[in-house]
N, C-alpha and C positions, 0 to 999 in steps of 0.2 A: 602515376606510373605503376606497372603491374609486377608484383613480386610472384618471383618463381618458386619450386622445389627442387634440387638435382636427387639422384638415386642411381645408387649402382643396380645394375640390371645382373645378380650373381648368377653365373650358372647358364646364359644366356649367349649363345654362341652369336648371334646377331642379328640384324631388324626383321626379320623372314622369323626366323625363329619365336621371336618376344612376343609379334601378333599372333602366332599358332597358338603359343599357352593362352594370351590372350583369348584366342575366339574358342578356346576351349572352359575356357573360365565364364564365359559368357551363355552355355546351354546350360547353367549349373541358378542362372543368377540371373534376375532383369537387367542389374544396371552392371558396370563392370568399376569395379573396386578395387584398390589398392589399399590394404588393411594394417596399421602399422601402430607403435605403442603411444606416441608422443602427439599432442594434439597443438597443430601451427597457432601459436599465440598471436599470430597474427594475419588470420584468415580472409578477415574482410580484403587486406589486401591482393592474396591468393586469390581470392574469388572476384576481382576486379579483371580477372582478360586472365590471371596465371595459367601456367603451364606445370608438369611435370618435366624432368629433361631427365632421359636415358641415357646412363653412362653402362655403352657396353665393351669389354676386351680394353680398357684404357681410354675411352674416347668416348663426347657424351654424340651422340650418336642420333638420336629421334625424340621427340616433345608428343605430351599430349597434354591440351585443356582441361583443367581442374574445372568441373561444373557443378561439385559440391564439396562437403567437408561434413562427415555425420560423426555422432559417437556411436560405437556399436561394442559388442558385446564377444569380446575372444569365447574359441569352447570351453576352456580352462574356467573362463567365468569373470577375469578379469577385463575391465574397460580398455578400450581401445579405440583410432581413431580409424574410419575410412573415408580417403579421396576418393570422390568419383571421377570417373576420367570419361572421357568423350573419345567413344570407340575411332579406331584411327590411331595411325603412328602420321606425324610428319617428321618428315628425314630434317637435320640440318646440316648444316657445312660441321665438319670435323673439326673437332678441340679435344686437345688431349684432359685430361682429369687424372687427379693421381686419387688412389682409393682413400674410400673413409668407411667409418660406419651408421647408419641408417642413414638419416637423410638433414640436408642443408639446406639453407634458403640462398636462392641465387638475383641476385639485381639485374633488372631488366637488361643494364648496360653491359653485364660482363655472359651474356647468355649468348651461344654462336646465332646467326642468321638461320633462316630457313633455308635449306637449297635451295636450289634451281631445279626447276622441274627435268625428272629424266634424272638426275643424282644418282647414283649407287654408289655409297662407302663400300661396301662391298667388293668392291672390283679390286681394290688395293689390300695388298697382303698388311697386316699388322706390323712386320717387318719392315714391309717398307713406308711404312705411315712412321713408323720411327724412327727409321733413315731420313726421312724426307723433312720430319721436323725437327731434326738435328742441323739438319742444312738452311734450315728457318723457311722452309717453303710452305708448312703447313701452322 
């Protein structure tokens, strides 16, 4: 069974937005990388089918495939790890997340589905995404 990452997406107003940095990160760079301090002690897992899972505005919101795990080298000079991720967002059905800092490992069981094709979270205000899960619809 394939072990996840979650990540808050700071600063990222939502899935439309996250790909634009995204594909702007990508005229800079071959592969597209997520560069962060702590290296997953348990990668091999990660690297069996895992995901990254986007937690944007409270909710994790869109996944994408981890298709590596490199050490690389901060400017500062100190070590650091980067995910490579498999350009692409997939949407998934909405779960709220409460914030953390850097990043967690999530079990395949407790990670939302993939949408339905056609999906947009978007369409729903944050308001009422937390009306709606207070009423236990979501």
């Amino acid at each position: 069974m394939s072990l996840h990452i979650i990540k808050l997406s700071v600063g990222v107003e939502d899935i439309d937005h996250l790909a634009r940095l995204q594909k702007g990160r990508m005229k800079n760079s071959p592969d597209l990388r997520h560069v962060t301090r702590n290296t997953p002690r348990r990668s091999a897992e990660i690297l069996a089918g895992g995901s990254i899972y986007w937690v944007i505005k409270g909710f994790i919101r869109a996944r994408q495939p981890i298709i590596d795990i490199r050490p690389v080298e901060r400017d500062d000079g100190r070590a650091a790890c980067a995910l490579v991720l498999e350009p692409g967002l997939v949407r998934t059905e909405l779960r709220n997340f409460r914030p953390f800092q850097g990043w967690r490992y999530l079990k395949q069981e407790s990670a939302p589905p993939d949408a339905p094709s056609g999906y947009k979270s978007e369409e729903v205000s944050g308001e009422m995404m937390q009306e709606l899960k207070k009423l236990g619809l979501l």
